[in-house]
C-alpha positions in Angstrom: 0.0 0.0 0.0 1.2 3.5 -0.3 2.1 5.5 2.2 0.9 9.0 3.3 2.7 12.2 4.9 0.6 14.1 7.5 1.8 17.2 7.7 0.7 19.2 11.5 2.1 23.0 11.6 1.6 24.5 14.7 2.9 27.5 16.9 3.0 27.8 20.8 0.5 25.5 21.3 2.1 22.1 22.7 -0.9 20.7 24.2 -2.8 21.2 21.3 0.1 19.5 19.6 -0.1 16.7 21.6 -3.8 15.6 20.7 -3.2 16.3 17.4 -0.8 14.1 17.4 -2.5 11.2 19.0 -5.5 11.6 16.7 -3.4 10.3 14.0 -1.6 7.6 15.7 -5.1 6.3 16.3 -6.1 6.1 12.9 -6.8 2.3 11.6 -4.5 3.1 8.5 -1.0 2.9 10.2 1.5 2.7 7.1 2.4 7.0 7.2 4.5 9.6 7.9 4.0 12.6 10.6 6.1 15.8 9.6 5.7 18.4 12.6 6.2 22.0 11.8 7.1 24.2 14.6 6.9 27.5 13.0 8.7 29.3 15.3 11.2 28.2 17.8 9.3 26.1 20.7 11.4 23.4 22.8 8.3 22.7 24.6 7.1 21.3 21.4 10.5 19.0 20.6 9.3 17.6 24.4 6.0 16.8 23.3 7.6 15.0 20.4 10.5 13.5 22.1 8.5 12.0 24.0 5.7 10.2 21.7 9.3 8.0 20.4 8.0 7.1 17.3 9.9 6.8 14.5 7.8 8.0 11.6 7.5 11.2 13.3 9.9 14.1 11.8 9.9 17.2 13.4 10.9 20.5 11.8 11.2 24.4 12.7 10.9 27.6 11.4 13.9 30.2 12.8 11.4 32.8 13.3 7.5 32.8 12.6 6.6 32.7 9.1 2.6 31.8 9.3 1.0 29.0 8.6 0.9 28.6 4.8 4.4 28.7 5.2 4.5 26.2 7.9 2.4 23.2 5.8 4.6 24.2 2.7 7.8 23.0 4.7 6.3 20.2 5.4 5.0 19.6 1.8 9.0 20.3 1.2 9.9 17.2 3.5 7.4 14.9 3.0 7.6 11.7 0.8 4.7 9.7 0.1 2.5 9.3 -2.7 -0.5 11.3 -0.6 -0.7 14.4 1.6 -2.9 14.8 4.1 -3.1 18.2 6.5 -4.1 18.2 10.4 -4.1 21.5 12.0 -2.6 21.9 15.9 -6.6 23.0 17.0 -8.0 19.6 15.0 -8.3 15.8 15.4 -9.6 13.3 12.7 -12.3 10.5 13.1 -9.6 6.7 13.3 -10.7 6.1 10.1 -10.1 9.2 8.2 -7.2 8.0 6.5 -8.3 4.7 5.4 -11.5 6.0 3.8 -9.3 8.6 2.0 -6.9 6.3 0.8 -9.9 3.7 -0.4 -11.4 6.9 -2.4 -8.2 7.7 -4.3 -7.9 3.6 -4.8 -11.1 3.0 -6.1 -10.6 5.9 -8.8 -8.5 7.2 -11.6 -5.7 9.3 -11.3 -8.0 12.3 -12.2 -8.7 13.1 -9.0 -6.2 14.8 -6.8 -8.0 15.5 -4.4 -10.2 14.0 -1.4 -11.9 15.9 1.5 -14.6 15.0 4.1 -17.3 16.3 6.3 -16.4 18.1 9.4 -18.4 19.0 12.9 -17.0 22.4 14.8 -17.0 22.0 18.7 -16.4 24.9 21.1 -14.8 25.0 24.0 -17.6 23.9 25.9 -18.3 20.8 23.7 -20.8 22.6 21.9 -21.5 21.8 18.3 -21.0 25.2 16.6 -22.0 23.3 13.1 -21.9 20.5 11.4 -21.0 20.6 7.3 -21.8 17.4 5.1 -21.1 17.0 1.6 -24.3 17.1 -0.4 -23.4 13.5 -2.2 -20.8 11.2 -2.2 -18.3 10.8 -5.4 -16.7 12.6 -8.0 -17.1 16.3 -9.0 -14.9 19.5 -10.4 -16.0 22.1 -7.4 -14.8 24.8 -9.4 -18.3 26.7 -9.5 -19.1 25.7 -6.0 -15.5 27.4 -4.7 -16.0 30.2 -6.2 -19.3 31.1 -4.3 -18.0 29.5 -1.1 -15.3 27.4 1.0 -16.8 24.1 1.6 -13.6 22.8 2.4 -11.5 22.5 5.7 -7.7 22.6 5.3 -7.6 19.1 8.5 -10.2 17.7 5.9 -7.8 17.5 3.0 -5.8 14.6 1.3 -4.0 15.8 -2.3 -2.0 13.6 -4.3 2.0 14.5 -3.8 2.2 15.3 -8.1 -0.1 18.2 -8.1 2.2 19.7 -5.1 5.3 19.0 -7.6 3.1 21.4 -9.9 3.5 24.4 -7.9 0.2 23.7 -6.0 1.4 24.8 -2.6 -0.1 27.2 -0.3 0.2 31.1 -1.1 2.1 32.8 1.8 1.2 35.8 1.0 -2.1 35.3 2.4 -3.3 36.1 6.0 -6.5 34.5 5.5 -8.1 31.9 2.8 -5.3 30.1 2.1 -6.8 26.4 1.8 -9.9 28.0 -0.2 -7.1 29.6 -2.5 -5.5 26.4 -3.1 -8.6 24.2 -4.2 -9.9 26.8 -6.0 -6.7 27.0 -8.3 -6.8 22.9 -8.0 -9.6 22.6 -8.8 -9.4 24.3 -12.4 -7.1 21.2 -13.0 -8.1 18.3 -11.1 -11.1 16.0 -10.4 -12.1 15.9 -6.5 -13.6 13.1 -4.5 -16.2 14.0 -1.7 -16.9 11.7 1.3 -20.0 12.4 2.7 -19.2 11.3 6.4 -17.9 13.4 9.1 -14.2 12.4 10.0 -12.7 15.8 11.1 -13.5 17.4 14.5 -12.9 21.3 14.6 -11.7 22.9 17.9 -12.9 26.1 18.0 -11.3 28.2 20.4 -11.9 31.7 21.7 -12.0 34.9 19.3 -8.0 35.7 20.5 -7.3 31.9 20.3 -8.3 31.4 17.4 -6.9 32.4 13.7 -10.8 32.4 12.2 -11.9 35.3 15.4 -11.9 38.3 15.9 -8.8 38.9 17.5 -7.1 37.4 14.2 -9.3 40.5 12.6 -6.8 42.4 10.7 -5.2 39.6 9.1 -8.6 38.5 8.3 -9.4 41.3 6.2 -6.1 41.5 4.7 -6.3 37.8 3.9 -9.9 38.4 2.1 -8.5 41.3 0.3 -5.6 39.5 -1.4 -7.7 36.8 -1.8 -10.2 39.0 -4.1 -7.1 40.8 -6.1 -5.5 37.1 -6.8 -8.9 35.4 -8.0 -10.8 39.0 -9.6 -10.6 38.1 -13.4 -12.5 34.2 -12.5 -14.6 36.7 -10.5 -15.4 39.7 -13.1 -17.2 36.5 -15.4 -19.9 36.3 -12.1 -20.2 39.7 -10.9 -23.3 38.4 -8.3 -20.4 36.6 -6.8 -17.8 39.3 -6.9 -20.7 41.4 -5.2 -20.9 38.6 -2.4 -17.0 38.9 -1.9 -17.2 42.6 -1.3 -20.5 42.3 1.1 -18.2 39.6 3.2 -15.8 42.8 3.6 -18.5 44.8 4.2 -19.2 42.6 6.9 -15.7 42.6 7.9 -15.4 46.3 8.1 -18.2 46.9 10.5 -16.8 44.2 12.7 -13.5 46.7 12.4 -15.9 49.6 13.4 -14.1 50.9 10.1 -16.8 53.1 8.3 -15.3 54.5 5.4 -14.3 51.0 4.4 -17.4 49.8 5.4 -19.5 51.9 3.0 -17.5 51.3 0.2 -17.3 47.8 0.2 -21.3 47.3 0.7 -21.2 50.1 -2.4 -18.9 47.6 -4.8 -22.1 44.6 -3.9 -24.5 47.1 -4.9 -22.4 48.3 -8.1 -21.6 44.4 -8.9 -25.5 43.2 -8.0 -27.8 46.3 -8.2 -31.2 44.1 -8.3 -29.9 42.8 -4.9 -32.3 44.1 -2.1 -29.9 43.3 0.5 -26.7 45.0 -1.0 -29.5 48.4 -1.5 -31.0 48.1 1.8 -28.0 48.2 3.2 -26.3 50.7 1.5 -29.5 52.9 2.0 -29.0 52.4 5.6 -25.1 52.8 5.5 -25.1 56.1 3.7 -26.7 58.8 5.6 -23.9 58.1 8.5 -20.9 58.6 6.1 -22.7 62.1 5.1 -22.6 62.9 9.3 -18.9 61.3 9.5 -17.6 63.9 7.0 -19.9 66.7 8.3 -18.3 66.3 11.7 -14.7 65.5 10.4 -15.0 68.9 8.1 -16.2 71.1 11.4 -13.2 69.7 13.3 -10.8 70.3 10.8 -12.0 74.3 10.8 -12.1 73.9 14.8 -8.6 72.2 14.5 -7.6 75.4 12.6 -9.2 78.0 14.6 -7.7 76.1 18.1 -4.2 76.3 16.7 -4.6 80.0 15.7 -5.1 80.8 18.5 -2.6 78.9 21.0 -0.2 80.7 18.5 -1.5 84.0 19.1 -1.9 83.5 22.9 1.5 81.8 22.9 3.2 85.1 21.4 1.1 87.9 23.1 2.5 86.4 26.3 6.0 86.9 25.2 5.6 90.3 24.4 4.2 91.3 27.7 5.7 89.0 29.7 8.3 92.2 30.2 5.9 94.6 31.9 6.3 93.8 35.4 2.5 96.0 36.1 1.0 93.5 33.2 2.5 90.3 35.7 -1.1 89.2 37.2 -2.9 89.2 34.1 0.0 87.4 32.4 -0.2 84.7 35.1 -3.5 84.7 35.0 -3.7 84.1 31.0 -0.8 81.6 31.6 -3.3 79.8 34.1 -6.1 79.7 31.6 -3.6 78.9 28.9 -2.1 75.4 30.5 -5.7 74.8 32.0 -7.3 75.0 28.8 -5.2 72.5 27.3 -3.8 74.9 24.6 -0.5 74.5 26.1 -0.5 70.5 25.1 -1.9 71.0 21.9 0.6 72.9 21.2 3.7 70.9 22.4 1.9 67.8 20.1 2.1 70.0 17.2 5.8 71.0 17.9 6.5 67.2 18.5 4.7 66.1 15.5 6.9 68.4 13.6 10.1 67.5 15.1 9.1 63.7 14.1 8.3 64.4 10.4 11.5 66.6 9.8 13.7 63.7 11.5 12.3 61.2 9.5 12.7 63.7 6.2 16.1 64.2 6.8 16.6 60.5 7.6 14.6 58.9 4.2 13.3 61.8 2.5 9.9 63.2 1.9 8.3 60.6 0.1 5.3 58.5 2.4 6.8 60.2 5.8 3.3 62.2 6.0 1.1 59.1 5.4 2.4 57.0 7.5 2.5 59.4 10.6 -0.8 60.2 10.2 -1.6 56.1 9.7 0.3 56.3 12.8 -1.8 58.8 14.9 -5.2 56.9 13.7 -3.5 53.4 15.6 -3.9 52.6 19.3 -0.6 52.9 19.6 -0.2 57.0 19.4 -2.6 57.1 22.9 0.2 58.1 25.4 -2.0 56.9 28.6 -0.1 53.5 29.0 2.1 52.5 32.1 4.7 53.5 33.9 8.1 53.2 31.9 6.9 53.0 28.5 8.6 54.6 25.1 7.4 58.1 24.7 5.1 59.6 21.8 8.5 60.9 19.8 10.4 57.5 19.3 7.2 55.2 19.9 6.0 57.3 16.0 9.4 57.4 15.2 9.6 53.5 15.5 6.3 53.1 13.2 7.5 55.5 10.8 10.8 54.3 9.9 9.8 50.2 10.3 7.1 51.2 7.2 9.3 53.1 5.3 12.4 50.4 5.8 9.9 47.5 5.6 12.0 45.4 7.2 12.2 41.3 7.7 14.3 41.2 11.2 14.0 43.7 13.8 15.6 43.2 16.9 14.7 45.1 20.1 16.5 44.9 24.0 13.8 46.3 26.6 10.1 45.6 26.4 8.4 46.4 29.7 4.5 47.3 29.2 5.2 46.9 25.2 4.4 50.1 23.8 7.7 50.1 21.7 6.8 46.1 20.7 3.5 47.1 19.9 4.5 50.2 17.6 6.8 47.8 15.7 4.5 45.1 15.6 1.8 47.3 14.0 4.2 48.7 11.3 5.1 45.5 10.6 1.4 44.2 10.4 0.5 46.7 8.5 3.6 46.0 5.8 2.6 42.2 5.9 5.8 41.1 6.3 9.0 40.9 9.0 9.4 39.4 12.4 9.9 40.8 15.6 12.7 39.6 18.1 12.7 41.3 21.8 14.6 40.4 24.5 13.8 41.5 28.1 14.7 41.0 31.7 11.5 40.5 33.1 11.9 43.1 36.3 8.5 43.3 38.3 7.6 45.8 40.6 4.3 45.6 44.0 2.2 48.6 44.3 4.8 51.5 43.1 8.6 50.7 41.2 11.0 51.1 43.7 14.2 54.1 42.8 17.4 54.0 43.2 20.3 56.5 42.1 23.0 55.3 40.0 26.5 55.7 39.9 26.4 58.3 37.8 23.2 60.1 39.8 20.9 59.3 37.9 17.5 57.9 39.1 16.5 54.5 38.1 13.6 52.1 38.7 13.9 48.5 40.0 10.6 47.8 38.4 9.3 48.3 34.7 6.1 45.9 34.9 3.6 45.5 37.7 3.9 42.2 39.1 0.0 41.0 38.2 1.3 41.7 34.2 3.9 40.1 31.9 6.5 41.8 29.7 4.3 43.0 26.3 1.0 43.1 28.2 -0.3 46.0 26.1 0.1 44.6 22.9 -2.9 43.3 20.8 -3.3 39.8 20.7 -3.9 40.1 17.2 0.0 41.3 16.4 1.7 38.8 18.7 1.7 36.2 15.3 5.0 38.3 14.1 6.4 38.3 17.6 9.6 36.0 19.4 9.7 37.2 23.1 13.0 36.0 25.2 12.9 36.4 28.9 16.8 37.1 29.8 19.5 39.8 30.0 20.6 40.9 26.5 24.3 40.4 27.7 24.0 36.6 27.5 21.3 36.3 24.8 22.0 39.0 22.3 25.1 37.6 21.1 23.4 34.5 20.7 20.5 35.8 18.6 22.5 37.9 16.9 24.3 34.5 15.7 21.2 32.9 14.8 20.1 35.5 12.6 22.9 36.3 10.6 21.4 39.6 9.3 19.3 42.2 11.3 17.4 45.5 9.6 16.5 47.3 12.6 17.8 46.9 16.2 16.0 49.2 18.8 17.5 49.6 22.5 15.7 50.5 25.6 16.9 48.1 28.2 19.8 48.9 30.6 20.8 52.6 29.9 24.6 52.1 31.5 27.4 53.0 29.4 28.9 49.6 29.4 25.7 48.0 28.2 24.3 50.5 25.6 27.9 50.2 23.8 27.9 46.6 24.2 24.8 46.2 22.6 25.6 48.8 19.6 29.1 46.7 18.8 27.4 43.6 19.2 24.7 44.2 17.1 26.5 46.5 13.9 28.2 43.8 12.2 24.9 42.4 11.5 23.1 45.0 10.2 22.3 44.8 6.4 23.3 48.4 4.7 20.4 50.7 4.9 19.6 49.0 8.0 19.6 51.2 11.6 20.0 51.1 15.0 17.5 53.1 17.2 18.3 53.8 20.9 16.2 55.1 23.4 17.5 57.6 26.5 21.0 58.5 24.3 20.9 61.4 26.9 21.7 59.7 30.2 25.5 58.7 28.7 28.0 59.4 25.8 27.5 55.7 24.7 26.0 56.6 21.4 27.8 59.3 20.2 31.0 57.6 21.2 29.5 54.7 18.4 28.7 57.2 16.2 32.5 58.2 15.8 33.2 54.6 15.4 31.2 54.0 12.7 31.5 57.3 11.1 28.0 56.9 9.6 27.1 60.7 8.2 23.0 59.9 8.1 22.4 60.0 11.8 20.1 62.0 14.3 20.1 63.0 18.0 16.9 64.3 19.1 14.3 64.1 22.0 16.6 61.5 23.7 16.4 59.2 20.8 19.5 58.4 18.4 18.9 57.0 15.1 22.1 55.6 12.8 21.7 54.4 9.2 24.2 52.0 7.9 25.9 53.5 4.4 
């Protein structure tokens, strides 16, 4: 009989891992493979395999999180066998899964390629969420049926190992869709066979648990997006089901609470369907608010205007009189009003909105600098009302801007605390779909208030960055952490080694231990990796010479010092 590869990527889930695992060794079929994809270092997960001690399992691992796509097309790479079958960390299969499969590709030509099955989706309760069953057993060419919908479960599938020789692998690119993107395609080529019994169980977990909820969102979105622009000529022939593509981003959108995006996707179903009364209805309902969104946001813009008029005016007519000692009350008395009202802050944001764009101007040029700070200011990252210790609104924007201009694939960052630094990076590199982040911390708690101490060079330092209830990164959206390593140690001893693993770094950010000694040991240790264009960013460059005694080591002429922040590009 021929053999099978079951290919199992997973990611920081070991127990998960573990059933998965078991569900196949259970099958009735015995004669396959198992090819574990860690994607992502995880030695919790070599444990779990360690210790089944079976032989036909192969374990392999990404050096840094790739996504899943990427994760069952390593394991397409490595596997052997005539048949392919895919089981999700979250799923388990029925013990005869396998052997039905394998008796449906027997008992048929070599036109079909591909197999799948009936699945049942269980909460974590034990709840049956829903049940899908094939309409009829045997052979079909789903093309027509793919296009209107996914009726097929990635755990569910079994392809024959030739059409993966082909080039029909999963698209990486995609955040979302990616099994419904591959039949589709196979399915312009290839006969499938449909069992109608159910032999996969889905795990559901909870909305941040789970890639398919809401916490998964943005990547959501982003997946159905690409997933449109890939397939849109198949879909131009059947404009009613383009339409139903862009009313499932409508739907999307107004989870997002995104309205612009919202109305203009329910618009393109209308457009694409106009004789639908859903698409109309809604759009009729949908409209009248964007009218009142850009009613209000035109009589803020003129308020925004007339506000910073006159903090300017306010700002200078206190200047001027400022020198009449008889004019002193009312000038304190205008200077109250002045800070009370707020004016003063507004202010001191515009100032330090300014000071951002000209840094990164004279850093990268002009081009995409003012888009992406003001992408920057509509995120949750630009609130400043986080925790104690966290990067401040000048390097925080700073980080976004340059990560989305750089569009990096390694970033490397010493100090995490509450995550606000993480969390900007993270976002820029979300929101550029691609690069990893790699941050290393030391994990210093502090009960009630942080504790301060002075240095030996009088400064005052805390002995504390995170309250002790929270962990290192605790403000930053589950949704993000997919693109995110964290390693709990001190940078001295795992730095070096990091830096080894990776070979090449684009951006390294500091904001751990601001002594001399360490900020310089980090800068020298970190350089030589650095591709050219690539920078270093370091936080609190104030508190020693550290940086500007690397800057004459490296004699790099595109540099900047401002706000405490020191940026160096490598030529």
């Amino acid at each position: 009989m021929p053999k099978i590869s079951v290919v199992i990527p997973t990611h920081n889930r070991p127990d998960l891992l573990k059933r998965a695992v078991e569900s196949v060794l259970k099958q009735t079929f015995q004669d396959f493979e198992i090819i574990v994809v860690s994607d992502g270092p995880n030695d919790q997960n070599k444990v779990i395999i360690e210790k089944f001690a079976d032989p036909r399992i192969r374990y392999f691992e990404h050096p840094f999180n790739k996504g899943a796509p990427a994760a069952r097309n390593t394991g397409i790479k490595n596997s052997s066998e005539e048949f392919i079958a895919f089981l999700d960390d979250d799923d388990e299969w029925h013990e005869n899964k396998l052997s039905k499969q394998l008796a449906a590709f027997n008992s048929n030509d070599n036109k079909v390629g591909v197999v799948v099955a009936g699945v049942k989706a269980i909460d974590k309760q034990g709840h049956v969420l829903f049940i899908h069953l094939p309409k009829h057993e045997g052979i079909l060419r789903p093309h027509s049926e793919l296009l209107r919908k996914c009726f097929i479960w990635t755990s569910s599938i079994m392809i024959r190992r030739e059409l993966t020789e082909k080039g029909f692998i999963f698209d990486e690119a995609l955040t979302k869709n990616q099994e419904w993107d591959l039949m589709l395609r196979v399915s312009q080529v290839s006969d499938f066979y449909v069992i109608d019994s159910i032999l996969v169980k889905l795990n559901v977990l909870g909305p941040n648990e789970h890639l398919g909820g809401v916490g998964n969102l943005l990547n959501i979105i982003k997946g159905y997006e690409l997933f449109i622009k890939k397939h849109y000529l198949e879909y131009i022939h059947n404009k009613k089901l383009l339409a139903l593509r862009f009313f499932d981003l409508y739907t999307l959108y107004r989870l997002k609470v995104d309205y612009k995006k919202t109305v203009c996707n329910v618009y393109k179903a209308w457009m694409f369907d106009p004789f639908n009364t859903i698409y109309f209805t809604r759009l009729i309902i949908t409209l009248p608010g964007l009218w009142v969104l850009k009613m209000f946001r035109q009589i803020k813009t003129v308020l925004v205007g007339i506000k910073k008029r006159f903090a300017n005016l306010l700002s200078k007519f206190l200047n001027k009189v400022r020198k009449y000692k008889i004019l002193k009350p009312i000038v304190y008395l205008l200077k109250a009003i002045y800070i009370q009202s707020g004016l003063k802050n507004y202010r001191e944001k515009i100032n330090l909105d300014k000071k951002i764009i000209n840094t990164a101007k004279k850093l990268f040029g002009d081009k995409w600098v003012n888009a992406y700070h003001n992408q920057y200011k509509g995120e949750i990252i630009s609130n400043k009302n986080f925790a104690h210790a966290h990067s401040g609104d000048y390097e925080v924007a700073l980080l976004y801007i340059i990560i989305r201009l750089l569009r990096p694939s390694v970033v490397v960052e010493t100090g995490v605390a509450s995550g606000r630094s993480s969390a900007a990076i993270l976002q820029a590199l979300s929101d550029n779909n691609k690069g990893f982040l790699y941050s290393i911390d030391l994990n210093q708690k502090f009960n009630g208030k942080p504790e301060e101490y002075i240095t030996d060079t009088g400064r005052t330092e805390f002995r504390g960055f995170i309250p002790k209830q929270k962990e290192p990164g605790w403000l930053i959206p589950d949704e993000l952490k997919n693109r995110w390593r964290l390693i709990l140690a001190d940078s001295k001893i795992e730095l070096p080694k990091l830096v080894s693993e990776l070979k090449e770094i684009d951006i390294f950010y500091h904001d751990s231990d601001h002594s001399y000694e360490n900020m310089i040991f980090e800068f020298r240790t970190v350089w030589p990796r650095i591709v050219r264009g690539g920078a270093i960013i370091s936080d609190d460059i104030k508190w020693n010479n550290a940086f500007n005694d690397f800057l004459k080591e490296v004699k790099s002429n595109q540099n900047s010092s401002q706000e405490g922040t020191g940026i160096v590009i490598k030529n």
